[in-house]
N, C-alpha and C positions, 0 to 999 in steps of 0.2 A: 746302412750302406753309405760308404765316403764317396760323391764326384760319381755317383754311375751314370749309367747312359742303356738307354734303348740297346737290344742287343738284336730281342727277334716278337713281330705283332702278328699274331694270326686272329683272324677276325670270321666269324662262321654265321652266316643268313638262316635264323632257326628253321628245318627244316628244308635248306638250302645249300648251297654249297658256298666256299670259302669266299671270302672278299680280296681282290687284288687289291694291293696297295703297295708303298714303300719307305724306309725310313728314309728321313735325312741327313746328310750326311756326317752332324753332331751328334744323331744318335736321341736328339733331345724329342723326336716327334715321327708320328707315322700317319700319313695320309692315303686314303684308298684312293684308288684309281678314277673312280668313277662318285657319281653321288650312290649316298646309300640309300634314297628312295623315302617315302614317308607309309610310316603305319608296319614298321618293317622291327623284329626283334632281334638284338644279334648277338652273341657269346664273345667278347674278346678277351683272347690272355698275351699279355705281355710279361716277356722276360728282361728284367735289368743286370750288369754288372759293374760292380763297380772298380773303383781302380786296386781296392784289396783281394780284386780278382774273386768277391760271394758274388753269388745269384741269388734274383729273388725273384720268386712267380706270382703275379697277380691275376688273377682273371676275375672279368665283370661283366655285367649282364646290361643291359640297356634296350630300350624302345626310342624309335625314331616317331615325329610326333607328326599329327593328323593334322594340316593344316586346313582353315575351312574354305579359302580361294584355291578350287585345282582348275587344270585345262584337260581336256582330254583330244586326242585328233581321229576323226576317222578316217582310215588309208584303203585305196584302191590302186593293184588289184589284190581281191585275196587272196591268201598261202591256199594254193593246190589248183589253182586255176592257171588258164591257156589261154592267153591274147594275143592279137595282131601287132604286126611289127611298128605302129605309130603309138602304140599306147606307152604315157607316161606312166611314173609311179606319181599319187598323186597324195598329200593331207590336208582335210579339213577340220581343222580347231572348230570347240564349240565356243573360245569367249576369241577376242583379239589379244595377239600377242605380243606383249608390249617389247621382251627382247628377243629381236629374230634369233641375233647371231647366235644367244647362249641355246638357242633351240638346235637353231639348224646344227651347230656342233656336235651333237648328239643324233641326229640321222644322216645314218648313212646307205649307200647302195651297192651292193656288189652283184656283178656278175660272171658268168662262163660261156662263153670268154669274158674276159675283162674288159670294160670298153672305158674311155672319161666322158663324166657327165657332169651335170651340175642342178644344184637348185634356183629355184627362181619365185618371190614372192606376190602373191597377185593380192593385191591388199594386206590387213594384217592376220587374216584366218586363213588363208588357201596356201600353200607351197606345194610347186610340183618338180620333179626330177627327169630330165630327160637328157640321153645321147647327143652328138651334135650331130647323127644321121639316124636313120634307122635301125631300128634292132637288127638282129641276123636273125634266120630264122631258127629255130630251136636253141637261144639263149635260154638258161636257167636266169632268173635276176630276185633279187632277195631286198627287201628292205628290213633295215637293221635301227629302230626305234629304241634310244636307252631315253627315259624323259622322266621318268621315275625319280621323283627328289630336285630335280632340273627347275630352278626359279628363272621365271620372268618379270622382271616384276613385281609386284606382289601375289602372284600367280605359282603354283607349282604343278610340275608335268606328276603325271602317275601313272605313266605306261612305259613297259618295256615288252615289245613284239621286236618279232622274226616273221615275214610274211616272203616266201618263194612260190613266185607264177613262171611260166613256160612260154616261151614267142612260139607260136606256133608256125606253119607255114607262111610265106612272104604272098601277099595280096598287094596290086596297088588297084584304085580306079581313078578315073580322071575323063571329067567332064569338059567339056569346047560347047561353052553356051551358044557359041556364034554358028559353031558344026550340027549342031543339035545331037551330038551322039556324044556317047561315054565307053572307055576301053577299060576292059577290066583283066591285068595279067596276074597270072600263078601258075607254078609247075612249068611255065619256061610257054605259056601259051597265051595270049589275046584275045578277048571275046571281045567283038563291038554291041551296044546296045542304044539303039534311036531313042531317043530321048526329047521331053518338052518342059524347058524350066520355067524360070522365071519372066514373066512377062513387064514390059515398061513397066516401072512404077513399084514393082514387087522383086526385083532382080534375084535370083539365088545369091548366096551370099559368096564372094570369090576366095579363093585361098584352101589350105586342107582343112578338111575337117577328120574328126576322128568317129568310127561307129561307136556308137554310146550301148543301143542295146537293138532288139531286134520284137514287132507284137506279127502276129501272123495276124490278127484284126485287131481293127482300133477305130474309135471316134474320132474325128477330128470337126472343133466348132472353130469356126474366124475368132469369135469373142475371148477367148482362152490367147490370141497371137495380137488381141486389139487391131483386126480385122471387124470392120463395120459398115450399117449402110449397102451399095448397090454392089459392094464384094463381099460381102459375108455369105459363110458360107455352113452347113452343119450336113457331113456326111455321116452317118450311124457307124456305117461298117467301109474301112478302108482296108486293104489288103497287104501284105508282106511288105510292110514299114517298116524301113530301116532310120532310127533315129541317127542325125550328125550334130542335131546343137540342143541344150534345153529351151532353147529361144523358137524351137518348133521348126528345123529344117529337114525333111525326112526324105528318103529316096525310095517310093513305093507305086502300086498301082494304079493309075490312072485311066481307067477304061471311057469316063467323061472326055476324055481329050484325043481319042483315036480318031487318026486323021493329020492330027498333030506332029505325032514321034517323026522324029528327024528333019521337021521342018519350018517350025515356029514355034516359041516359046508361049506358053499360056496358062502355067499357076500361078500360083501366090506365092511362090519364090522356092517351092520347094521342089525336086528331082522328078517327074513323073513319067512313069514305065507303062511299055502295055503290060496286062495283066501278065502273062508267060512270061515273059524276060523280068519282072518285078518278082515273082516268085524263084527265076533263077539264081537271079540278086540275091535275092534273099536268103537262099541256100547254100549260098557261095561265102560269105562273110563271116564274121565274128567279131567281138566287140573288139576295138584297138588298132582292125583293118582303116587305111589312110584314104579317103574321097578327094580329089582335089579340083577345084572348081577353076578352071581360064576362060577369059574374055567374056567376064561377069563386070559386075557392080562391087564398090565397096567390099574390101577383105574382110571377112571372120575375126571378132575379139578375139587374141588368143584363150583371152579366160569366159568364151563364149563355149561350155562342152572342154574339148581336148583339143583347141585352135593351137596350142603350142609351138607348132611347127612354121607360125607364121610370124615367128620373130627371128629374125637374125641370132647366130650364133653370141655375137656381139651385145644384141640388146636382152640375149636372157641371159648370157653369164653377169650379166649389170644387174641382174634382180635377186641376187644374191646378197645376203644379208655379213657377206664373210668376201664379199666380192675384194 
C-alpha cells in the first residue's frame, strides 16, 4: 500500500464494550478518549487506505500491563443511599497523590437538578466535592470515578465507579451556646430543644458540622478525646449519640446534667440533651443533616468530619488542584 493513512480504529475491552477514541486529523494515528486502564485486554482493528485507493485490515490483540505502585480512593456516600442536604461527596486515597490535577480531571459529579460545585483538597489523600449551598432536597447526585490507567506520579489509579445517593429531606439544626437551646427545622416546622454544651475550657466547637453516623448506646472514656486527670470521665452506656466530628463531638443524652438544659453550659464540649429530646434528636436526623454551632469557641476544621461548609466559597474553590 503507497502513502495510506488511518481510515477507521475500533478498539473492543475483552468482554466489554467499545473504546472511545478518535483519529487525527493526518490519518497517521488514533487516540482513545480516555486512558485504557491497567491489567485490561483489548481487540483493535484498523483499517488503512491508501492513495491507490486498496484497503487493508489489521487487527491485533494486546494487554495493558499491571503496574506494581497503584492508588485506590475510598468514596462516600455509597451508590443507593440517602443523605442530608450538607453531605459532601467525599475520597480517600490510600498512598498520597503526587498529581492532584491529573486526578481530579478524571472525577467528576453530576446531578438532578444540576447544580456547580467543585473540588477541594485537604492534604494529598482526602478530596471532597461540594455545592456552593445546600443540596435541594431530593437531589439524585452521582459521582463519576474514571482513575483506571490514570498516573500520578509513579502511582497509577485502578478504579472506575459510578456511585448515585439521594438528598433526602432538608433538616437544619443550630445551636446558640449563649441561649442554651438548639432549633431544629424540617417539613416547614421548628422544634426548640434546651440544651447544655460546652463549658469554659472545653467549648463546643463553633461552625457546622455535619451528622457523620448515629449509636443508639455507646461508651464514651475522656482518654480516647485526651481528656484527663479531675475531667476524665468513663460513661459505659450513653444514649442516642449523634456523632458531628471524628475528634469526638456528639449531640446525645445527658441525664448527669438535668438541671442544666437551657441554662448553663456543663460538658466536655459536646451537645448534651435531656434524655427524651436526645432520643427525639436522634430520630430526626440522618447522616449528611447540617448542626450548626453560634456563639461558641473556636470554629470546626473543615477537614475535622464534614466541616466543609465552613470555608468560604472562595477558599474552597482555591483548594482545587485545576483551580
Amino acid at each position: 500500500m503507497a502513502n495510506g493513512k488511518l481510515t477507521s480504529v475500533t478498539a473492543q475491552l475483552s468482554g466489554g464494550g467499545a473504546v472511545a477514541g478518535a483519529l487525527d486529523a493526518s490519518g497517521a494515528s488514533w487516540t482513545s478518549a480516555n486512558p485504557v486502564g491497567i491489567g485490561h485486554t483489548y481487540l483493535v482493528t484498523a483499517v488503512a487506505t491508501g492513495d491507490d485507493g486498496k484497503q487493508q485490515t489489521v487487527t491485533s490483540q494486546f494487554t495493558t500491563a499491571k503496574p506494581a505502585n497503584v492508588y485506590t480512593g475510598t468514596y462516600t456516600p455509597d451508590n443507593g443511599t440517602t443523605f442530608g442536604i450538607a453531605q459532601p461527596v467525599s475520597i480517600t486515597f490510600d498512598k498520597p497523590i503526587p498529581d492532584k490535577a491529573a486526578v481530579e480531571k478524571q472525577l467528576t459529579v453530576t446531578s438532578d437538578p444540576p447544580v456547580d460545585g467543585a473540588w477541594h483538597w485537604f492534604g494529598s489523600q482526602r478530596v471532597d466535592w461540594r455545592p456552593q449551598q445546600y443540596w435541594a432536597a431530593g437531589t439524585k447526585v452521582t459521582l463519576h470515578m474514571r482513575l483506571d490507567g490514570v498516573k500520578s506520579g509513579s502511582l497509577y489509579g485502578k478504579q472506575n465507579r459510578d456511585a448515585t445517593f439521594t438528598i433526602g429531606r432538608a433538616l437544619v439544626a443550630t445551636m446558640d451556646a449563649d441561649a442554651h437551646k438548639m432549633t431544629v427545622t424540617t417539613g416547614g416546622k421548628t422544634t426548640t430543644l434546651l440544651t447544655s454544651s460546652g463549658k469554659p475550657g472545653f467549648e463546643t466547637w463553633n461552625g457546622t458540622m455535619t451528622v457523620l453516623e448515629k449509636d443508639q448506646d455507646i461508651r464514651m472514656n475522656s482518654t480516647t478525646v485526651n481528656i484527663f486527670g479531675v475531667n476524665a470521665y468513663d460513661i459505659p452506656h450513653v444514649y442516642w449519640a449523634v456523632r458531628l466530628t471524628p475528634s469526638g463531638t456528639f449531640v446525645h443524652g445527658a441525664p448527669w446534667n438535668e438541671g442544666k438544659f437551657g441554662k448553663v453550659n456543663g460538658s466536655h464540649g459536646c451537645i448534651g440533651l435531656s434524655s427524651s429530646d436526645a432520643e427525639w434528636f436522634f430520630n430526626q436526623v440522618i447522616p449528611g443533616d447540617p448542626v450548626t454551632v453560634v456563639n461558641s469557641k473556636d470554629t470546626v476544621k473543615p477537614d475535622n468530619g464534614f466541616g466543609d461548609w465552613n470555608l468560604s466559597w472562595a477558599d474552597w474553590t482555591a483548594g482545587s488542584a485545576l483551580h
